[in-house]
C-alpha positions in Angstrom: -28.3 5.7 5.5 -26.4 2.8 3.8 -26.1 3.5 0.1 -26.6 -0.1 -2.0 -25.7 1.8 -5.4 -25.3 5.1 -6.8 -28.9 6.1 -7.5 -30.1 5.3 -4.0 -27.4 8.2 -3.3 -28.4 10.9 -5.9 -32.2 10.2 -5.1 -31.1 11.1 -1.8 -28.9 14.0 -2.6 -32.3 15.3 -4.7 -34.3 14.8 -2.1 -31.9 16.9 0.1 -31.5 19.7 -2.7 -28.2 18.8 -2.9 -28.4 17.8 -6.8 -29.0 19.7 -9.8 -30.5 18.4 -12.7 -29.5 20.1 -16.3 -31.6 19.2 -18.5 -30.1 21.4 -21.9 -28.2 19.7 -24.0 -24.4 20.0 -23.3 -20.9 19.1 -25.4 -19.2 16.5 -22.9 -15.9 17.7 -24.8 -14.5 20.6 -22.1 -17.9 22.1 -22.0 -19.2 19.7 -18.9 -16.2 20.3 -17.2 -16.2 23.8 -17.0 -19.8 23.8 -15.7 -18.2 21.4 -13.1 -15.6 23.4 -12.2 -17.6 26.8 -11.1 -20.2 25.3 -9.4 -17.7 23.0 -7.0 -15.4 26.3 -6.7 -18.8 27.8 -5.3 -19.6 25.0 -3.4 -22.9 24.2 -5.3 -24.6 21.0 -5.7 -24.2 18.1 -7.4 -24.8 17.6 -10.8 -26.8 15.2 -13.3 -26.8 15.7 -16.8 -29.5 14.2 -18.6 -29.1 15.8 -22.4 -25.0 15.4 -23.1 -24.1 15.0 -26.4 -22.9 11.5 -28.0 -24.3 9.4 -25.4 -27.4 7.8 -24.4 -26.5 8.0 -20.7 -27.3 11.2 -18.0 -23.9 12.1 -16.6 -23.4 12.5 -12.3 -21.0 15.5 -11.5 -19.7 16.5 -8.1 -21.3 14.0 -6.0 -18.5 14.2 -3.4 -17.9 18.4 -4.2 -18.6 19.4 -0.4 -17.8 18.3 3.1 -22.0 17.7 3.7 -22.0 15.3 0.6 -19.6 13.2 2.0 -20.8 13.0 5.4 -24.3 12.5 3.4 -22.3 9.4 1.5 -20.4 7.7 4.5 -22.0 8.9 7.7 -20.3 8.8 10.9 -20.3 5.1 11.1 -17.3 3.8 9.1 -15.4 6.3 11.3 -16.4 4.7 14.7 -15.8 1.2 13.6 -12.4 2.3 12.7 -12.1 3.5 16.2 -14.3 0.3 17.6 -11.5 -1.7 15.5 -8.6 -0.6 16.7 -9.5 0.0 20.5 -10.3 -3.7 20.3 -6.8 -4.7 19.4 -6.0 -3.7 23.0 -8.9 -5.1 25.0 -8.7 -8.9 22.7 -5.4 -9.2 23.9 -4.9 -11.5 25.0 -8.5 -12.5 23.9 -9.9 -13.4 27.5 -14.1 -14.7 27.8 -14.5 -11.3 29.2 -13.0 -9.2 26.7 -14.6 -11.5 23.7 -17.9 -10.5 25.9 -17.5 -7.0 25.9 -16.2 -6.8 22.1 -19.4 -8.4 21.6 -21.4 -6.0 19.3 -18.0 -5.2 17.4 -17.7 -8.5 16.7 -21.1 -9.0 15.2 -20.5 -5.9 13.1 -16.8 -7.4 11.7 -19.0 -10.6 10.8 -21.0 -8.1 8.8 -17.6 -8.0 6.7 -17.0 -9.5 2.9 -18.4 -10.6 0.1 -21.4 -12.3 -1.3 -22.7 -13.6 -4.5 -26.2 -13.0 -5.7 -27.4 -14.9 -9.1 -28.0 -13.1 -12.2 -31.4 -12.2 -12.0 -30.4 -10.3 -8.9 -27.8 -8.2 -10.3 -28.8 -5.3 -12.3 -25.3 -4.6 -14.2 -26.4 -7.5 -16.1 -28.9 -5.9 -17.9 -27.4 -4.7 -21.1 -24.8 -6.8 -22.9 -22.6 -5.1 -25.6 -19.9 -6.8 -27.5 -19.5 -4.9 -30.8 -17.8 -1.8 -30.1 -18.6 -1.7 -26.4 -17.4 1.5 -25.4 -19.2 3.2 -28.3 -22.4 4.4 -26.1 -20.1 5.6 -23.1 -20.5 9.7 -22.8 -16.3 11.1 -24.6 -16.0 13.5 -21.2 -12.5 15.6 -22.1 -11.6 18.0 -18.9 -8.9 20.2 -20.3 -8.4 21.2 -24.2 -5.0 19.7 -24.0 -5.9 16.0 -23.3 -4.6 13.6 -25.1 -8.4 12.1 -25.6 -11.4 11.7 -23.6 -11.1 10.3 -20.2 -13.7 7.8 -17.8 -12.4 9.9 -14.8 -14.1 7.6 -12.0 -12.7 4.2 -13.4 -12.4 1.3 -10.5 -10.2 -1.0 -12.1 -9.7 -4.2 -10.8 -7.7 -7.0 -11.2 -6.0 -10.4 -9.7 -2.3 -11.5 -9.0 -1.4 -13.8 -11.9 -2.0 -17.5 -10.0 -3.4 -15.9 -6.8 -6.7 -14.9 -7.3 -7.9 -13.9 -3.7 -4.5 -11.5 -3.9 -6.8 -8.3 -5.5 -6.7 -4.7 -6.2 -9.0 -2.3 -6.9 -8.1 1.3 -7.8 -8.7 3.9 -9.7 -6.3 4.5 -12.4 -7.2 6.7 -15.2 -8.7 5.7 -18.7 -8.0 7.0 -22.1 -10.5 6.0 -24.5 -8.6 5.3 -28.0 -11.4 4.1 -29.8 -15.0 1.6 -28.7 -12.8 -1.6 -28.8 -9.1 -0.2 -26.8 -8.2 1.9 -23.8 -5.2 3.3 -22.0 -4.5 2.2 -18.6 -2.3 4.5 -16.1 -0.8 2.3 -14.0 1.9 3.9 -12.1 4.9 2.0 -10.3 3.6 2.1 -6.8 0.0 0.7 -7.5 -1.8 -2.5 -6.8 -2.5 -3.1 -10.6 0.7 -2.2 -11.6 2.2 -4.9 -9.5 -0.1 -7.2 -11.2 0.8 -6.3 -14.5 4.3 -6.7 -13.5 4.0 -10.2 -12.6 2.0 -10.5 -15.7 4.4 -9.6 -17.8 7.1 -11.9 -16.1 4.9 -14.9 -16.9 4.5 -13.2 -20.5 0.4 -13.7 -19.8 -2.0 -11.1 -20.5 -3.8 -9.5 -17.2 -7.5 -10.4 -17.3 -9.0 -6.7 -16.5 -12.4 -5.6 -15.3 -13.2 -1.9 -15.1 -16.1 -0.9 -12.8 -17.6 2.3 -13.5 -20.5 3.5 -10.4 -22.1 1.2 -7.9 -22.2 1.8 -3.9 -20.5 5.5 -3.3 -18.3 3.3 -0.7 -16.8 1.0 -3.3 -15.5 4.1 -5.4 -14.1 5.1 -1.7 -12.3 1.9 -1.4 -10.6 2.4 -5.1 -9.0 5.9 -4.5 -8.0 4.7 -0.2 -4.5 4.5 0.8 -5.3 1.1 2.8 -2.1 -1.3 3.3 -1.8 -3.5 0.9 -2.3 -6.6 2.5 -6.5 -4.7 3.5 -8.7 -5.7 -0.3 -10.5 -2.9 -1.0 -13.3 -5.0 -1.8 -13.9 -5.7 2.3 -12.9 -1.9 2.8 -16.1 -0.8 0.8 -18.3 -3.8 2.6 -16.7 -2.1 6.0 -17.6 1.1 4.9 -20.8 -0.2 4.2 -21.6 -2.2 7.0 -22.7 -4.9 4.9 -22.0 -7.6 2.7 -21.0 -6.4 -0.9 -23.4 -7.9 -3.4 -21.2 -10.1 -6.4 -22.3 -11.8 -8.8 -20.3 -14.0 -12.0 -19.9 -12.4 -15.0 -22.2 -15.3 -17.8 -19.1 -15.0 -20.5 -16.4 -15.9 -17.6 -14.8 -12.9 -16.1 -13.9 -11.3 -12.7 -17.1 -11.7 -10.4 -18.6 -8.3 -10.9 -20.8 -5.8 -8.0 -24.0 -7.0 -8.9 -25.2 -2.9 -8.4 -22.2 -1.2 -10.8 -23.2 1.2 -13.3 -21.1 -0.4 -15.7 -18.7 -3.3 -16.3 -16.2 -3.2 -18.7 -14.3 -6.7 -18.9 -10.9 -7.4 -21.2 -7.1 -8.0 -20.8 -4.1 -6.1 -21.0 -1.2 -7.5 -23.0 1.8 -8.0 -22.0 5.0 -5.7 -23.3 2.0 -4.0 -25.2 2.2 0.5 -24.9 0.8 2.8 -26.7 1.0 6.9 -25.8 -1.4 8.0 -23.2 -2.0 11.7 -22.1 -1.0 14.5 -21.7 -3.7 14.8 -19.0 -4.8 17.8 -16.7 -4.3 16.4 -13.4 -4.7 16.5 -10.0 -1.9 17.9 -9.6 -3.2 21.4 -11.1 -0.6 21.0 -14.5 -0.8 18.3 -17.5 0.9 14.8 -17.4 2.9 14.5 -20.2 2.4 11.8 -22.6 4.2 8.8 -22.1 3.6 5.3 -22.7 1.2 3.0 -20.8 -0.4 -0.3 -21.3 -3.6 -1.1 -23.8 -6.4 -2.4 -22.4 -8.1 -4.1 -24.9 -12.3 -5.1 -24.0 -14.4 -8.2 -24.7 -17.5 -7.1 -23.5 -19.0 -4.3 -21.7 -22.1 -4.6 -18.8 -24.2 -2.1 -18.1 -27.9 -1.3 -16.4 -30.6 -0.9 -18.5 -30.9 3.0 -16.9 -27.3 3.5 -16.1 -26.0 6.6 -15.2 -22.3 7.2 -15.8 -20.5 9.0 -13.1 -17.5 11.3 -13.7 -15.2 13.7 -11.9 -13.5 16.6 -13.1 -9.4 17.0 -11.8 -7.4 20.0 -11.9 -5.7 22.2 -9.6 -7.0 21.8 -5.7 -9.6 21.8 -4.5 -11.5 19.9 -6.6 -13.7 16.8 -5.9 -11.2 14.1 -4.9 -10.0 16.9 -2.0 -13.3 16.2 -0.4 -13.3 12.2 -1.0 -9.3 12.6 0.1 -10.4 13.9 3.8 -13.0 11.4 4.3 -10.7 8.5 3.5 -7.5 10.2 6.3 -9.8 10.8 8.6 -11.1 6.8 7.9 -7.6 5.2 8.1 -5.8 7.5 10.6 -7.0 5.3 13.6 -5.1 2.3 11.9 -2.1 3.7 11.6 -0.4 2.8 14.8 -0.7 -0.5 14.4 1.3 -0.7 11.4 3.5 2.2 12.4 3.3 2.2 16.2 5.5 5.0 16.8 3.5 7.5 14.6 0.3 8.8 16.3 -1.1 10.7 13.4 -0.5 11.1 10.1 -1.5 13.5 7.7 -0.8 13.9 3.5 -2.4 17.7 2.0 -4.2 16.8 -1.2 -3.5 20.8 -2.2 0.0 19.4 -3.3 -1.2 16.8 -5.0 -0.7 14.3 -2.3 2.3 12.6 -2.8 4.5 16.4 -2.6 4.2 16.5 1.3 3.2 14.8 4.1 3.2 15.2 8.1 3.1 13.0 11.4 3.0 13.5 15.1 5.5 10.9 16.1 6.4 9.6 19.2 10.0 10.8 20.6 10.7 8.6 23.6 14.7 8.1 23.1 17.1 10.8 21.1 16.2 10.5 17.1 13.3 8.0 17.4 11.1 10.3 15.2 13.9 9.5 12.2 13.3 6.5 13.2 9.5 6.7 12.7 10.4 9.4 9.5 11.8 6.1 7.8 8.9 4.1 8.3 6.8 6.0 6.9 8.9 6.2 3.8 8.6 2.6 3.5 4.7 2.1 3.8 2.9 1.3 0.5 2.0 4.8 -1.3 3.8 6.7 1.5 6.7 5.8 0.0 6.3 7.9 -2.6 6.3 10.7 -0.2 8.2 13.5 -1.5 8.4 15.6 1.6 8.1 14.7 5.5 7.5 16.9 8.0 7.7 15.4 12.0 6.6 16.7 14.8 6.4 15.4 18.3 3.9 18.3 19.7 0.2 16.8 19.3 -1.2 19.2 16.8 -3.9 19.4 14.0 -1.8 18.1 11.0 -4.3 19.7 8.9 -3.8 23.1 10.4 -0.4 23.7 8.4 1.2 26.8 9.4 0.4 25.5 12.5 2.9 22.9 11.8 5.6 24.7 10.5 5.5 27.2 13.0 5.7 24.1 15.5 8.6 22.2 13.2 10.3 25.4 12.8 10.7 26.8 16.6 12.6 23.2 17.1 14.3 22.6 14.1 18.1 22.5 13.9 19.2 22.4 10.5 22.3 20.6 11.8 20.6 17.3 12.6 17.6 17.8 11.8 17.1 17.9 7.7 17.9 15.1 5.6 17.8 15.1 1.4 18.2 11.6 -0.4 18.6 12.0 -3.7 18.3 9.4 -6.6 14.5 8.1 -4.8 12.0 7.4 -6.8 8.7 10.1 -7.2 5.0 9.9 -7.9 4.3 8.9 -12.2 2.8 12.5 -11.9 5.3 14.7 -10.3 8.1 16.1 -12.5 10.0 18.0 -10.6 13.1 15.4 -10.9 12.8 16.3 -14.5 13.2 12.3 -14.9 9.8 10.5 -15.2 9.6 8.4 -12.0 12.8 10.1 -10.2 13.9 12.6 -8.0 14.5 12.9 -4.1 13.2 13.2 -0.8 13.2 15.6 2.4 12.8 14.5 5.7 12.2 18.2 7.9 11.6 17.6 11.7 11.3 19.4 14.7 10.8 17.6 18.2 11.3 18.5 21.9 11.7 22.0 23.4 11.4 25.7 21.3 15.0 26.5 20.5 14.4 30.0 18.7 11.5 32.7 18.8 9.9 33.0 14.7 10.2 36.3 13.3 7.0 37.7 11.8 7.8 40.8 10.2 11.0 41.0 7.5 13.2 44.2 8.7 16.0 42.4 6.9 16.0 45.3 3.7 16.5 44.7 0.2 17.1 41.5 -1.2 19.2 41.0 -4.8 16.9 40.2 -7.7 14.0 40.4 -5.6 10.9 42.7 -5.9 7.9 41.0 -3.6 8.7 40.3 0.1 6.1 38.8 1.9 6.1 36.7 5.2 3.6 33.5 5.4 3.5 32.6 8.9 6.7 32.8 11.4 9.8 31.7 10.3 8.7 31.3 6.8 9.3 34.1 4.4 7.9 33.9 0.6 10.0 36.0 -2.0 9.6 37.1 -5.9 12.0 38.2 -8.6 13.0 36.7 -12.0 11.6 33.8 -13.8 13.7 30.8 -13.7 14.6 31.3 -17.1 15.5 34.6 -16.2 18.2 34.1 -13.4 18.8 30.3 -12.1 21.2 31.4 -9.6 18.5 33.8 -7.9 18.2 31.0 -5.1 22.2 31.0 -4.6 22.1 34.2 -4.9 19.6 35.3 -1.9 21.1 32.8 0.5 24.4 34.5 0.3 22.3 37.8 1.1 20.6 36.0 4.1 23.0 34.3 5.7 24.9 37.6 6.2 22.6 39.0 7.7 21.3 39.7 11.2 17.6 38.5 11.0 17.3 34.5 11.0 14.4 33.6 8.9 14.6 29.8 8.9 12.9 29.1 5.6 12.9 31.1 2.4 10.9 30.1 -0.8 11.6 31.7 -3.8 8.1 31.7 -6.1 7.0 33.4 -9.4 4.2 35.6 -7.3 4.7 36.0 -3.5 1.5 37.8 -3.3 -0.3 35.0 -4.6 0.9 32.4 -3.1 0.4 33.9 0.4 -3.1 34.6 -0.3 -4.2 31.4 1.5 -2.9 28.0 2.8 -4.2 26.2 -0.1 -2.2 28.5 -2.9 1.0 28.2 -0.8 1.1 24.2 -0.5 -0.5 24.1 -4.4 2.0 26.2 -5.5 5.3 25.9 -3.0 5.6 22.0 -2.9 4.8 21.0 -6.5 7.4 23.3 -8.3 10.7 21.8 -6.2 12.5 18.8 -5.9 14.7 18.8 -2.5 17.9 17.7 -4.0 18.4 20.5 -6.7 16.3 22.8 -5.4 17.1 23.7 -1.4 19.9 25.7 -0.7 21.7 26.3 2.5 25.3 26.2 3.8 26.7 22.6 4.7 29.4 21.2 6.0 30.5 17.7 6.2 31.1 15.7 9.8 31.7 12.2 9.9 29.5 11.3 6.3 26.4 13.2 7.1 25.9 17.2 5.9 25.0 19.2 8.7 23.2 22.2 7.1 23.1 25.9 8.4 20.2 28.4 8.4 18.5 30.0 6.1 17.1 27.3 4.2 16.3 29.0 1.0 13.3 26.8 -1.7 13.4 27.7 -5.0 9.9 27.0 -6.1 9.6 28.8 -9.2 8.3 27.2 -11.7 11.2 25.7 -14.4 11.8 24.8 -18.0 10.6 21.0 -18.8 8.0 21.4 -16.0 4.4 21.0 -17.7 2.0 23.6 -17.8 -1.0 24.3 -15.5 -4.3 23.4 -16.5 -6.1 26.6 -17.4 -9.7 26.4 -19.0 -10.0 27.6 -22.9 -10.9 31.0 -23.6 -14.0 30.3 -26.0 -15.5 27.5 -23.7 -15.3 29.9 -21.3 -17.3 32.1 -22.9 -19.7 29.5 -24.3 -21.0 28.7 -20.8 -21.0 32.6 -19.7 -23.4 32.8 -22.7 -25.6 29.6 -21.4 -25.0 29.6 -18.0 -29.1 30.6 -17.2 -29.9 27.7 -19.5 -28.1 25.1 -17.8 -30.0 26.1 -14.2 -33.6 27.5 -15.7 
């Protein structure tokens, strides 16, 4: 079924009993959240509040939380499009009678494609106009007792290149609530609306802004996909859709507005105006730090005269967006070959956050073509901000990681085959370059034939400084001793160890709990590849030859967690016994 709006999908999700509604009254400050958070670590339902606190308007919860929901959402026919799509770009070339002929039912679903406008009596976000104190009604949802503020967690912001207004973005940037007039805005440096505010701010014009909370679960999709940039997201959702997306002009002379949003929330955004935003418990699994951001200042807020306000809860993996993440990879994959046509899949592990590691199956048809395809990937859009690549030219299941390592690491020769560039820029959110927006990159590969068997068992005896040996998969060995704080030179000090010895373990990472972290695959990418930044933390012997550092095994990681890095997100002790004390309430 093709979702129109965002009741049409939690009628459907109650008539599936795949919603829960809680009708006790519940504290929308960390309270909601932790509800949230056990019943998508069980897997449970989505969830509707109907009694929070503060608010007139019933709260939606975890309406992406499990693989079913989404399937339930998209359906399988966004993906075959995709597929429809980009098979086509072979058989419509050259664009013969015949092949137009056989394309023929693709073609009449592509004309299904864009945007229309319906009139004001046919759009229900028009029915409730605020202008004093608009935000004042909107539920204060606060995730983690060290925010900065309340947060709307499932904003879609969108907004127009200064002088270009068919040049759009939508995306979903996060939204600190300061008071019922101003907002935050999180913009980060590699995001559509951050460009826009950029060029904004070079014309010294405000940005008009329009902030679109609900509507069609495909348009909140669109916000969060890594589409090129030159794909809107507003004809992504109507693809996703298979339909038309319904618009309609906002009466005071805004952005054109989805005539079936939730809410509307329409202002500007100064230029050279900041004000602190955060901390922030993000997806990450830690808290942003508080830095300063942009102020969105409203006019006026839309909403329906039953709205329901959607929110997500982030923290560390998996959480919602994991689910929502999938969906969108699987989407896009197809398309990547035709921007990248040396890459035949492509793969980025939301349990690190993302932006921390990424993979491809790349095509290796002269010597060092997958650097080749390594560096294009680096220089696509949000992939750019790709802290770690790992290439392969096996055809594997990307998502399957020790699968791929196993793969990369049978191949790899540290001589040619790892690169670290340091001074690069990172994700707003990561900090392990200890410089907000800085730190390096790692390109890891491992193409052709096996050049070495992997050991699986560690026979190599004690290690200095270390007290927890414990192998993840072969070739990969995960260690624990001091604290950071405790010894720095741990990680200098276990590659010496290593390297004179007689058992090659390619790749050693150094953690605060090896036990823990090789409990599954999701604790060792959470906790391995957001604690390091390549350039000052992998060690290995190197020599120099002709400019380029050819590097010798063991590759040691130190992935420990270090001073300046911010702290995980872990829920407060007396909310946490709140809802032990209520939980039967909340489901009676």
């Amino acid at each position: 079924m093709i979702y129109q709006n965002l009741r049409q999908f939690i009628e459907a999700l109650r008539k599936e009993n795949h919603l829960k509604i809680i009708e006790a009254p519940v504290d929308p400050y960390l309270e909601l959240a932790e509800i949230h958070r056990r019943v998508i670590e069980e897997e449970g339902p989505a969830l509707l509040f109907t009694n929070v606190k503060g608010t007139p308007f019933p709260v939606a919860s975890n309406l992406f939380g499990t693989n079913r929901r989404v399937d339930m959402a998209f359906g399988p026919r966004p993906e075959q499009l995709m597929d429809a799509i980009v098979g086509a770009t072979k058989t419509l070339l050259p664009p013969t009678p015949k092949a137009l002929w056989n394309e023929r039912g693709l073609i009449k679903d592509m004309l299904k494609v864009g945007l229309k406008t319906v009139s004001h009596s046919e759009a229900p976000i028009l029915g409730v106009r605020r202008t004093e104190a608009p935000l004042a009604p909107l539920p204060r949802v606060t995730s983690w007792h060290e925010d900065g503020g309340p947060f709307i967690t499932l904003p879609l912001v969108y907004t127009e290149k200064p002088g270009h207004s068919k040049d759009h973005n939508l995306g979903m940037y996060r939204i600190q609530i300061y008071d019922d007039q101003t907002t935050g805005i999180h913009w980060q440096i590699h995001k559509g609306g951050g460009f826009h505010y950029h060029e904004a701010e070079l014309r010294n014009e405000p940005l008009p802004t329009t902030i679109i909370i609900g509507g069609p679960p495909a348009l909140i999709a669109s916000a969060i996909a890594p589409a090129p940039e030159n794909l809107p997201e507003l004809l992504l959702a109507s693809l996703i859709m298979g339909g038309k997306l319904p618009m309609t002009e906002d009466p005071l002379g805004g952005h054109r507005i989805p005539a079936e949003a939730e809410f509307a929330i329409s202002g500007y955004v100064p230029p050279h105006e900041r004000r602190p935003e955060g901390p922030f418990g993000d997806h990450f699994g830690y808290y942003s730090l508080q830095h300063d951001f942009p102020v969105f200042h409203v006019k006026h807020m839309y909403h329906r005269k039953d709205a329901i306000y959607p929110a997500t809860i982030v923290g560390k993996p998996r959480q919602e967006d994991y689910y929502l993440g999938e969906f969108l990879q699987r989407l896009l994959s197809p398309a990547y070959p035709l921007v990248m046509p040396s890459v035949k899949s492509l793969w980025a592990y939301a349990e690190t956050g993302v932006h921390a590691l990424a993979a491809a199956v790349v095509r290796e048809s002269y010597s060092r073509e997958a650097l080749v395809s390594g560096f294009t990937i680096l220089g696509q859009g949000q992939l750019s901000l790709t802290k770690f690549l790992m290439l392969t030219d096996r055809v594997i299941d990307l998502s399957d990681f020790n699968l791929l390592l196993e793969t990369i690491l049978e191949r790899f020769n540290p001589a040619r085959d790892l690169f670290i560039f340091n001074h690069t820029s990172h994700d707003t959110l990561d900090y392990t370059g200890r410089k907000l927006n800085h730190g390096s990159k790692a390109i890891l590969m491992g193409v052709g034939e096996p050049i070495r068997e992997l050991p699986r068992t560690y026979e190599g005896g004690d290690l200095p400084g270390i007290r927890e040996i414990k192998p993840y998969c072969g070739g990969c060995l995960v260690v624990s001793g001091a604290s950071f704080e405790q010894e720095p030179e741990l990680a200098a000090r276990v590659l010496e160890r290593l390297a004179a010895g007689e058992q090659e373990w390619p790749l050693v990472f150094i953690v605060d709990d090896a036990k823990e972290v090789v409990r599954s695959q999701a604790s060792f990418l959470w906790t391995v590849f957001t604690r390091f930044n390549p350039a000052t933390d992998m060690y290995a012997d190197s020599e120099v030859r002709l400019h380029h550092l050819n590097y010798k095994l063991p590759i040691v990681v130190d992935a420990r967690m270090k001073p300046g890095y911010p702290d995980e997100v872990l829920p407060r002790e007396d909310i946490v016994k709140l809802v032990d004390q209520r939980w039967t309430s909340y489901f009676a």
